[in-house]
C-alpha positions in Angstrom: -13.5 5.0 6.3 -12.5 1.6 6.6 -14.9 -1.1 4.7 -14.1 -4.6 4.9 -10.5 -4.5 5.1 -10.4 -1.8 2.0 -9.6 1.8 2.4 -11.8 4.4 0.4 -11.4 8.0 -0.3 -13.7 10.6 -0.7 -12.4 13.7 -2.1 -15.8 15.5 -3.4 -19.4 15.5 -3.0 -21.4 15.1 -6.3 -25.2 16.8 -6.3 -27.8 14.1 -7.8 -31.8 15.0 -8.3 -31.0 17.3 -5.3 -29.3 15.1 -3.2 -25.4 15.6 -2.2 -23.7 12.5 -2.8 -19.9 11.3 -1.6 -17.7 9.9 -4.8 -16.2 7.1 -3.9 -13.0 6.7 -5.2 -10.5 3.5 -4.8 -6.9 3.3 -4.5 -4.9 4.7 -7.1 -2.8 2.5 -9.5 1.1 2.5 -8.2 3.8 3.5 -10.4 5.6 1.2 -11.5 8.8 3.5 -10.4 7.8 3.3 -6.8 9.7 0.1 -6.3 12.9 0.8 -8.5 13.7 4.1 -8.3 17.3 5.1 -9.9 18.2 7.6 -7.5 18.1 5.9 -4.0 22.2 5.4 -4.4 22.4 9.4 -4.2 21.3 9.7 -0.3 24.1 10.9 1.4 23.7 10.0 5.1 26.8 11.8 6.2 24.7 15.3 6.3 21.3 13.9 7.3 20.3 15.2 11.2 16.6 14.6 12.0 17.4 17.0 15.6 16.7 20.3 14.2 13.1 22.2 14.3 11.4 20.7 11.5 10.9 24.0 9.3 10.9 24.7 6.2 14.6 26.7 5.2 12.9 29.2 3.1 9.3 29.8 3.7 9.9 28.8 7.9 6.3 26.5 7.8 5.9 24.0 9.9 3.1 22.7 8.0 4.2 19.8 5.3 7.8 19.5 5.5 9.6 17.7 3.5 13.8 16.6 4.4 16.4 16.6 1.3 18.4 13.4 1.3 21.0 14.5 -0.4 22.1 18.0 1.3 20.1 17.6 4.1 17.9 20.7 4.1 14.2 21.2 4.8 11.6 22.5 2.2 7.9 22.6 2.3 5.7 21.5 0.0 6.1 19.0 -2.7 3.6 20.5 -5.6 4.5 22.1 -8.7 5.2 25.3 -7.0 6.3 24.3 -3.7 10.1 25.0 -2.3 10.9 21.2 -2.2 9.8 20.9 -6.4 11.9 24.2 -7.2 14.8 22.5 -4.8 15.1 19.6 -7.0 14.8 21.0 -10.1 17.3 23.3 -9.4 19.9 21.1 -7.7 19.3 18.0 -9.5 18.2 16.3 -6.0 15.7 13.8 -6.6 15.0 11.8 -2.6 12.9 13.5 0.0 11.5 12.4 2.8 7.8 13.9 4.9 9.2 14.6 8.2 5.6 14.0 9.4 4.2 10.7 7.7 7.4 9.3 7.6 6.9 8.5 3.4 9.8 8.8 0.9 9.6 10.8 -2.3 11.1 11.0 -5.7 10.8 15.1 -7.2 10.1 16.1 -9.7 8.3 13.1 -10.7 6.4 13.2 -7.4 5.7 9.7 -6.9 5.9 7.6 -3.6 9.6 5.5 -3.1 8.6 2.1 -1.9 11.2 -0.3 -0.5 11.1 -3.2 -2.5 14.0 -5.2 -1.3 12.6 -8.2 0.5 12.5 -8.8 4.3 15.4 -10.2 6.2 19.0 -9.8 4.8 20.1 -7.3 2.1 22.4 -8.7 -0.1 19.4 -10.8 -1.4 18.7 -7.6 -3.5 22.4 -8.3 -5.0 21.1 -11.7 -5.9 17.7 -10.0 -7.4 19.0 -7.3 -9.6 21.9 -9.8 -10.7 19.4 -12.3 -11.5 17.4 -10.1 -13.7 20.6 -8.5 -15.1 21.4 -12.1 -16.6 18.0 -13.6 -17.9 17.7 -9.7 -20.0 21.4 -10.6 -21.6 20.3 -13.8 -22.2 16.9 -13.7 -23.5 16.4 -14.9 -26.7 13.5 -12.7 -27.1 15.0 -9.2 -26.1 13.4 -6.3 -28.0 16.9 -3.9 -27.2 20.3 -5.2 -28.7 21.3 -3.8 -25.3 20.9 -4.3 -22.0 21.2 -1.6 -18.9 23.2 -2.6 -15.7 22.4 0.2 -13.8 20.0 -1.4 -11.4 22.3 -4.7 -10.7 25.4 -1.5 -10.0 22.7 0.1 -7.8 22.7 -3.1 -5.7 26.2 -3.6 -5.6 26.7 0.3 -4.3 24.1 -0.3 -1.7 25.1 -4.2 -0.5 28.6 -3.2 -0.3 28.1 0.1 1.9 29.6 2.2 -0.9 33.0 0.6 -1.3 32.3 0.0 -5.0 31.0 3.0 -6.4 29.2 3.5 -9.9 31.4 7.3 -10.3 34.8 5.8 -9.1 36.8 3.2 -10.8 37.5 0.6 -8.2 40.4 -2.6 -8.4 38.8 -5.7 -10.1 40.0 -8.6 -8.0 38.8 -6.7 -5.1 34.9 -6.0 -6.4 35.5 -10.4 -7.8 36.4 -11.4 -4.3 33.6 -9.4 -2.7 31.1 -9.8 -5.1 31.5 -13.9 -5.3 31.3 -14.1 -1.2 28.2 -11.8 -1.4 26.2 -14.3 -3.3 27.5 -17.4 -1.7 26.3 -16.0 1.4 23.1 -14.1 -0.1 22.4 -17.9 -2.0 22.2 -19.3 1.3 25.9 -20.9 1.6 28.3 -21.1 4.3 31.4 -22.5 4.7 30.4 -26.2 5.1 26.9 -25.1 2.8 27.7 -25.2 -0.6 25.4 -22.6 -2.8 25.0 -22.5 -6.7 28.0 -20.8 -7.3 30.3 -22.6 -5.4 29.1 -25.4 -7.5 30.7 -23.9 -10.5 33.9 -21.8 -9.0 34.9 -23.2 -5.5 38.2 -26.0 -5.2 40.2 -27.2 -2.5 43.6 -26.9 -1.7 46.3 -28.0 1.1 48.5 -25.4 3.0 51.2 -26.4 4.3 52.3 -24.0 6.9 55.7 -23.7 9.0 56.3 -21.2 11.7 59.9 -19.7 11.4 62.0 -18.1 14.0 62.7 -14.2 14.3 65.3 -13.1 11.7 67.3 -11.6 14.3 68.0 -14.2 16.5 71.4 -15.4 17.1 72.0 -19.0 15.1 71.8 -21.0 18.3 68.4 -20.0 19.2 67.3 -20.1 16.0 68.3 -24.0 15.8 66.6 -24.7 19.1 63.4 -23.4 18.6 62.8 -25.1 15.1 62.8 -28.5 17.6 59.8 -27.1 19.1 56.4 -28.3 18.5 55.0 -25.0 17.6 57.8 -24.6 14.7 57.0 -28.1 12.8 54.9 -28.4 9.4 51.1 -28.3 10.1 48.8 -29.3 7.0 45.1 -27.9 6.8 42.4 -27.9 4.1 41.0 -24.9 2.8 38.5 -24.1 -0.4 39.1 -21.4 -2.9 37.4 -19.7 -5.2 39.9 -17.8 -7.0 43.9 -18.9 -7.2 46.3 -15.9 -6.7 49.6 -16.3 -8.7 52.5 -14.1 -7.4 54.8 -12.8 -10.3 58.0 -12.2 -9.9 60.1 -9.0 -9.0 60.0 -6.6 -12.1 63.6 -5.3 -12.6 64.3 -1.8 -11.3 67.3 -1.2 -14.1 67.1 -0.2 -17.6 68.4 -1.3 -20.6 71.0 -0.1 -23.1 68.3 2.3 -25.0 66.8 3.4 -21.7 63.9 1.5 -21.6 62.4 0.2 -19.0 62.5 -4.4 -19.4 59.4 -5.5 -19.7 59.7 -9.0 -18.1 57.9 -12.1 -19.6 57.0 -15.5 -17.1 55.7 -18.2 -18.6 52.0 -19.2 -17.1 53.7 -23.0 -15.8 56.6 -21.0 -13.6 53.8 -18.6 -11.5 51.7 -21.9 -11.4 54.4 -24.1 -9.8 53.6 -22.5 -6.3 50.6 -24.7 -5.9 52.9 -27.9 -6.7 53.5 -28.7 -3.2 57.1 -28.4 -3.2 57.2 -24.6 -4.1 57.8 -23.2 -0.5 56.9 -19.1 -0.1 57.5 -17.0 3.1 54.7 -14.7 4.1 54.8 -11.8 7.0 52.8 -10.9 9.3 52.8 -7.9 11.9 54.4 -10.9 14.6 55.4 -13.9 12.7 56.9 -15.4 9.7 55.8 -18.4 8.1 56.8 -20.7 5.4 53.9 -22.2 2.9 53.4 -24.5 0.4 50.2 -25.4 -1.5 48.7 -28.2 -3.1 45.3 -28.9 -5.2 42.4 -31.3 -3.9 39.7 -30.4 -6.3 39.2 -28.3 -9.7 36.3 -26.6 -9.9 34.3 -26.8 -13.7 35.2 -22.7 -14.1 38.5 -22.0 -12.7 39.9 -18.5 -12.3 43.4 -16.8 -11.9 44.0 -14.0 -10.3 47.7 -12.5 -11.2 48.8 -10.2 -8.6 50.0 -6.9 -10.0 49.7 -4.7 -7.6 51.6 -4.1 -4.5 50.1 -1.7 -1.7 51.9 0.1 1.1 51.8 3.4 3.2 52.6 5.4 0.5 51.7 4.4 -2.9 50.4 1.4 -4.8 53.1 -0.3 -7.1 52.3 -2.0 -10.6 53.8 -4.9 -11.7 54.3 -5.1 -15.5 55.4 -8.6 -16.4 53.8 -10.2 -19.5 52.5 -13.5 -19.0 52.8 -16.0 -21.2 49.9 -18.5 -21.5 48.1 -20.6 -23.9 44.6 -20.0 -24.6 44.0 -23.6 -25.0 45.2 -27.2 -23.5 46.3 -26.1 -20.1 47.1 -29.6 -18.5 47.1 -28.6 -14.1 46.9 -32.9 -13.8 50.4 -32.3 -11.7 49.5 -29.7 -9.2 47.0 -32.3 -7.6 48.2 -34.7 -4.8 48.1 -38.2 -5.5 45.5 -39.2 -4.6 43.1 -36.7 -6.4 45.0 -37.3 -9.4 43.3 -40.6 -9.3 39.9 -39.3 -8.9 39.6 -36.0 -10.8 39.3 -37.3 -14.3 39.4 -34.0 -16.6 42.0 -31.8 -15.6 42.2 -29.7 -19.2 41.3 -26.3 -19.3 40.6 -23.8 -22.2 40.5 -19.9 -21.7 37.0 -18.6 -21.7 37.5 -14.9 -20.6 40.8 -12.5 -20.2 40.5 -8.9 -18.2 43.3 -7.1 -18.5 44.4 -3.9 -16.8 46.1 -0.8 -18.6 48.2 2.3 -17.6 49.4 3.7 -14.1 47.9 1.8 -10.9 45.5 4.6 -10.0 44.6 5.8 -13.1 44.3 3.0 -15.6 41.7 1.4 -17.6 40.6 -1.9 -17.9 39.3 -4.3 -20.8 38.4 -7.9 -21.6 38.8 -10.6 -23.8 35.8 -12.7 -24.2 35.4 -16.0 -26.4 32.4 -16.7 -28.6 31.4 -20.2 -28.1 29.2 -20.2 -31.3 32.0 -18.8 -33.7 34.9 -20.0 -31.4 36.1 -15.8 -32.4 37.9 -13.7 -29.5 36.6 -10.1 -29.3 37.7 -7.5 -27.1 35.3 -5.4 -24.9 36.0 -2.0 -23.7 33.2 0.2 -22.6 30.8 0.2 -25.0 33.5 -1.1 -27.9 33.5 -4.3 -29.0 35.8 -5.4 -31.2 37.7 -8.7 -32.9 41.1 -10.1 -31.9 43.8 -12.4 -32.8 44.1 -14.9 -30.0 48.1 -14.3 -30.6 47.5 -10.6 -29.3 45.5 -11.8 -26.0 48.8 -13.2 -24.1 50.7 -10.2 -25.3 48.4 -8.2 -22.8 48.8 -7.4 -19.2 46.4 -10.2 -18.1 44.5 -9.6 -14.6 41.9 -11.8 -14.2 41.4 -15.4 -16.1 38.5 -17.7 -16.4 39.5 -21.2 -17.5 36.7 -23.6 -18.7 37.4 -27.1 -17.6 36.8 -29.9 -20.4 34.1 -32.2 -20.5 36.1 -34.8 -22.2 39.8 -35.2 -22.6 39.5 -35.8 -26.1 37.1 -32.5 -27.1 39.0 -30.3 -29.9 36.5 -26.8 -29.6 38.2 -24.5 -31.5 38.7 -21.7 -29.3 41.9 -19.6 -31.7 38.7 -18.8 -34.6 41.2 -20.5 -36.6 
């Protein structure tokens, strides 16, 4: 029955001096696994169909039914003994669902799966689980000298509708650029809203943009429709929260041993497209255009993005050029317009992090260099391996992804080579 608001159970009847009395008993204590479950990322929805006759595949009941949702079968019983325990022991399938109360299940714990992702949009469970990912890192007090990221992958395999996956290796700048708009937009930001993180990363830029003719045309047409209107420069403002940096063409030849060149750039020649001057044509499915950029605003944290990789219809194409970069004293004063050169007052960056990608396109590995603030020492992560490195070996490294730390003062000398 229901008593003010409270729900009671009464499983047995106790005799006392000769009367038979009802035992109340309250509401059981929740498990603490009911609201973060590990194995809610194994549901595959691709063989779940709720239209068939809602019996069990072995026994035939139709009396406590319970779905599989993972191979999408029916099984009675959740017990000790019961087809749906034996099923999961057996299969290693952990997620069933009562086709009649409509409750979700974890076997062969047995205890209740409770949503515990907050009302309203999703991806504020990607803001949760990262959250508590980072305050476990950084707790002073932690009892572990480790810390799991299983639950914060959980939420990225579930906010991202499976496109990053914790069993397949996905491509890094892809997972940064969706991962850093989740959160801006989970944090509450828009475009015109800034949020906490675009605090730290976001910048602004100019594009200047010029329509250009078919490359077919004949001369004369080409000349008469650059006096149109729709062919002249038009400038627009835009924010970033990553810079791309195109390499250059890796050679195809070999040289006199055989070997494949491995090119080198310097970091200053891939920067120089964001000078203003450094024009680049890019193709679309219709039109041409020629662009030119130009920086507004640094952001405190700034981060490079180098693009290696080239996609098509058949195959994706690495790009093996070495860049060549120092780790510290990276003046980008010069890539601002004018007038922001007036206003931004540090321009100086040091490097804070380095990943760097290894091997073939589909089948390498990645790793990262990561500076220790307290010792100003370089170590190198790698799975579970952590070990220390010369800041000379970093730029000899097919760098990825960089994180540049803007200066607080012009003048600061933070030794950042563990010199």
């Amino acid at each position: 029955r229901e008593t003010h608001g409270e729900a009671y159970k009464w499983p047995s009847i106790v005799r006392v001096r000769g009367w038979f009395v009802p035992v109340k008993v309250g509401r059981s204590s929740e498990d603490r696994r009911s609201r973060h479950c590990p194995y809610l990322d194994t549901i595959n929805r691709s063989v779940l169909d709720f239209d068939f006759e809602k019996l069990c595949s072995i026994s035939l009941s139709h009396i406590n039914v319970y779905a599989c949702l993972i191979c999408g079968k029916y099984f009675q019983g959740r017990g000790l003994k019961s087809h749906a325990y034996t099923h999961s022991v057996q299969f290693t399938h952990h997620v069933f669902l009562n086709l009649h109360t409509l409750k979700f299940y974890c076997l062969p714990d047995n205890y209740e799966i409770i949503d515990s992702s907050p009302p309203g949009d999703i991806m504020f469970l990607l803001v949760q689980r990262f959250g508590e990912l980072m305050r476990k890192l950084w707790n002073p007090r932690n009892f572990k000298a480790h810390v799991s990221p299983h639950e914060m992958l959980q939420a990225v395999v579930l906010c991202s509708k499976k496109n990053f996956q914790i069993t397949k290796q996905g491509d890094a700048v892809d997972f940064l650029s969706w991962f850093m708009n989740a959160l801006h937009g989970a944090l509450g930001g828009t475009k015109k809203k800034p949020s906490s993180l675009t605090k730290v990363f976001q910048g602004s830029m100019r594009i200047f943009s010029k329509k250009l003719p078919h490359p077919d045309l004949p001369p004369e047409e080409k000349v008469a429709l650059l006096l149109k209107e729709e062919y002249q420069e038009e400038m627009s403002e835009s924010t970033f929260l990553f810079l791309t940096l195109d390499l250059p063409t890796a050679p195809l030849y070999k040289d006199e041993k055989e070997q494949l060149i491995i090119p080198q750039v310097p970091l200053f020649n891939i920067l120089a497209k964001f000078n203003g001057n450094t024009e680049k044509e890019y193709k679309t499915y219709k039109e041409n255009f020629l662009k030119r950029f130009q920086l507004l605003k640094l952001p405190p944290y700034l981060i490079f993005c180098i693009k290696r990789f080239t996609k098509n219809n058949f195959f994706v194409e690495k790009n093996p050029t070495i860049v060549n970069f120092p780790i510290t004293n990276v003046d980008l004063r010069e890539y601002l317009t004018e007038e922001a050169q007036v206003t931004e007052k540090n321009t100086t960056y040091d490097l804070v992090a380095n990943v760097v990608h290894d091997g073939k396109p589909t089948e390498g590995a990645y790793r990262m260099h990561v500076l220790h603030h307290g010792t100003g020492k370089w170590y190198e992560l790698q799975d579970l391996q952590v070990t220390d490195i010369l800041p000379q070996m970093i730029t000899l490294s097919e760098a990825y992804i960089q994180i540049w730390k803007r200066r607080e003062n012009e003048d600061d000398t933070t030794n950042h080579t563990g010199a």
